[in-house]
N, C-alpha and C positions, 0 to 999 in steps of 0.2 A: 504494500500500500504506500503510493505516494506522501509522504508528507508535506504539508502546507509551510512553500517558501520560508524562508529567514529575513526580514526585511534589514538590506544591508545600509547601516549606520549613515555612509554618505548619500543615500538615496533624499534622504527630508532631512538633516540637521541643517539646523536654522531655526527652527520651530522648539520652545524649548523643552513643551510637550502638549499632550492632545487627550486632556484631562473627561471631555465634554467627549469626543469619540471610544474613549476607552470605557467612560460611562453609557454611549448610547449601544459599544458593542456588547457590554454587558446586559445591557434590557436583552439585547436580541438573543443573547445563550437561552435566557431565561420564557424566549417565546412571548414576550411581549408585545399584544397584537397592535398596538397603535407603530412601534420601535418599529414593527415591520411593515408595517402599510410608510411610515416614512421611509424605510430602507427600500423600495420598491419604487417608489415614488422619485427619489433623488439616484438611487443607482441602476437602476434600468437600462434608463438613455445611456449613460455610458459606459456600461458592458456594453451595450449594443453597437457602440462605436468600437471598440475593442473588436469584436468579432468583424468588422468590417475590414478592418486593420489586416486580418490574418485570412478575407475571403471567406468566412464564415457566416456573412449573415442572416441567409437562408436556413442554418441551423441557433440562430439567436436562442427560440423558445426552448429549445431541448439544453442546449449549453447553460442558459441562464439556470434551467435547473436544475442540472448539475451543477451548480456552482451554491445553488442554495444549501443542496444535501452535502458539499462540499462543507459549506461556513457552518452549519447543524451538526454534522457528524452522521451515524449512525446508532441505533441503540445495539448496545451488545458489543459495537466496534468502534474504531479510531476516534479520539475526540474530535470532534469539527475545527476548524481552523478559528473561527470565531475565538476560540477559548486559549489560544496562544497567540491571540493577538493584547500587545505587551502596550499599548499606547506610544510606544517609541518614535514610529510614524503614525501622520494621518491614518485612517479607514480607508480612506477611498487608495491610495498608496498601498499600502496592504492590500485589499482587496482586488486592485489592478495585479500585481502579481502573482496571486493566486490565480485568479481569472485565465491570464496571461498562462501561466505553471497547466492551470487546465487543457484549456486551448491546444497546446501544442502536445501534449500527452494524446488530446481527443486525434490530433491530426497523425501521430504515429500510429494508434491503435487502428484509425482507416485505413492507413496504408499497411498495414499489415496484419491483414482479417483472419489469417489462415495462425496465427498466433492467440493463445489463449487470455483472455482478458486475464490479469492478476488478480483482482479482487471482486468479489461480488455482493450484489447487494442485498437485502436480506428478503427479497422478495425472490431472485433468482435462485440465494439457498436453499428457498422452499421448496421452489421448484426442483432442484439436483439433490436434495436429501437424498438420502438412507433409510428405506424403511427402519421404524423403532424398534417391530418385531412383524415375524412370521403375519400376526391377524392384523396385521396392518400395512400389507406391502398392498394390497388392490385400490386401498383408499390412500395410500401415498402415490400411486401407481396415476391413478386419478387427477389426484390433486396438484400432481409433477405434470399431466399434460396440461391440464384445465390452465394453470400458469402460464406455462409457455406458450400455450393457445394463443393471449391477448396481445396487441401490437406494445410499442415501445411505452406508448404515450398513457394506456391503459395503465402496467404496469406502474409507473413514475405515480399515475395519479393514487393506488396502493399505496406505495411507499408513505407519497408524503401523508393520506388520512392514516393511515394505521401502523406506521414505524416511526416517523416524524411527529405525527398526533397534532400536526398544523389540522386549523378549522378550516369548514369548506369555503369560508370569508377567503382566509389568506390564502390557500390553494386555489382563489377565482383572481384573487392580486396577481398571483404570481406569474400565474398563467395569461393574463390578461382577458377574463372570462366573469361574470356573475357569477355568485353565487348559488344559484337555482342552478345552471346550466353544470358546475361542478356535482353538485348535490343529484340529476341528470345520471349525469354519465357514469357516477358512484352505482347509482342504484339500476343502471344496465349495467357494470360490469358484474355485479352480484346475481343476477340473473344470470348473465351467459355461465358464472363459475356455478352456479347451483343446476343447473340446466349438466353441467356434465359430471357434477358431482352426486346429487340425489340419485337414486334414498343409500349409495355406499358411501358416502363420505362427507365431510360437512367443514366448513371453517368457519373463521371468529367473524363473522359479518355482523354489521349492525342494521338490520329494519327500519330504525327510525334515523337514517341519516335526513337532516334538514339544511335546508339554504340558513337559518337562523343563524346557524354553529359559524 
């Protein structure tokens, strides 16, 4: 697993620190939903120039969110970048490099497909497990297609409700989508997973997913 850049000393000194960004990156570890409707709001645009940078703008939405689960982490794996970021630099400085760090990982891993990705995410886990036991390999067997079944963007939207535990509010920010139309597409992906799971197998789905949340 990549680790998130080192921001080097002469990149921002001059500044004699960044007391107010080390504060708003800490709301954002912490999933603070207004901290991220402002972090979406002022960094958007420029990832989105970043990826223009390197001919990538076409793949903007899907990079941007990788960059989100980037600065979040994963539960169960690497801390997110967000949480080592030291106020040394700016945010946005930090967060250019990372972006940047991503970006060019994203453009080797393209060009060479026949290469097995390093790391995976915990939705793909699910998908490649192990059965637990013997009376469980049909419905692992299941539940490993049903996964892999869904396109890219499907999956990500997983991630982020139910590994991430972003509301369908900030996964309609991040996305740049409404909340109803996230909330939507939630509750079709749970369909198509129970449509090949039922009556052998079953996951943690929620029913009452709402645009509220």
């Amino acid at each position: 697993m990549q680790t998130a850049p080192a921001i080097q000393a002469t990149a921002v000194h001059g500044s004699a620190s960044h007391a107010d960004d080390l504060v708003f990156a800490r709301r954002l570890v912490r999933k603070d939903e207004r901290a991220w409707a402002d972090f979406f709001l002022n960094f958007r645009g420029f990832c989105q120039s970043i990826t223009y940078r390197y001919n990538r703008g076409n793949e903007f939405d899907d990079l941007f969110s990788m960059l989100v689960l980037k600065l979040l982490g994963t539960r169960g794996g690497p801390l997110g970048a967000l949480v080592k970021y030291d106020g040394s630099a700016s945010l946005k400085t930090y967060v250019y490099f990372v972006f940047k760090h991503l970006i060019l990982n994203h453009i080797r891993d393209t060009q060479t497909r026949s290469v097995t990705v390093e790391t995976e995410t915990p939705i793909e886990q699910l998908a490649t497990a192990a059965p637990v036991d013997c009376g469980r390999e049909d419905e692992d067997a299941l539940l490993a297609q049903a996964v892999t079944s869904l396109d890219a963007r499907d999956r990500r939207l997983l991630e982020l409700y139910y590994y991430q535990e972003l509301t369908v509010r900030q996964i309609g920010t991040l996305l740049g989508c409404d909340a109803s139309t996230v909330s939507r597409h939630l509750k079709r992906i749970q369909e198509a997973l129970r449509a090949v799971l039922e009556p052998a197998a079953t996951i943690p789905v929620n029913p009452c997913i709402s645009s509220e949340g």
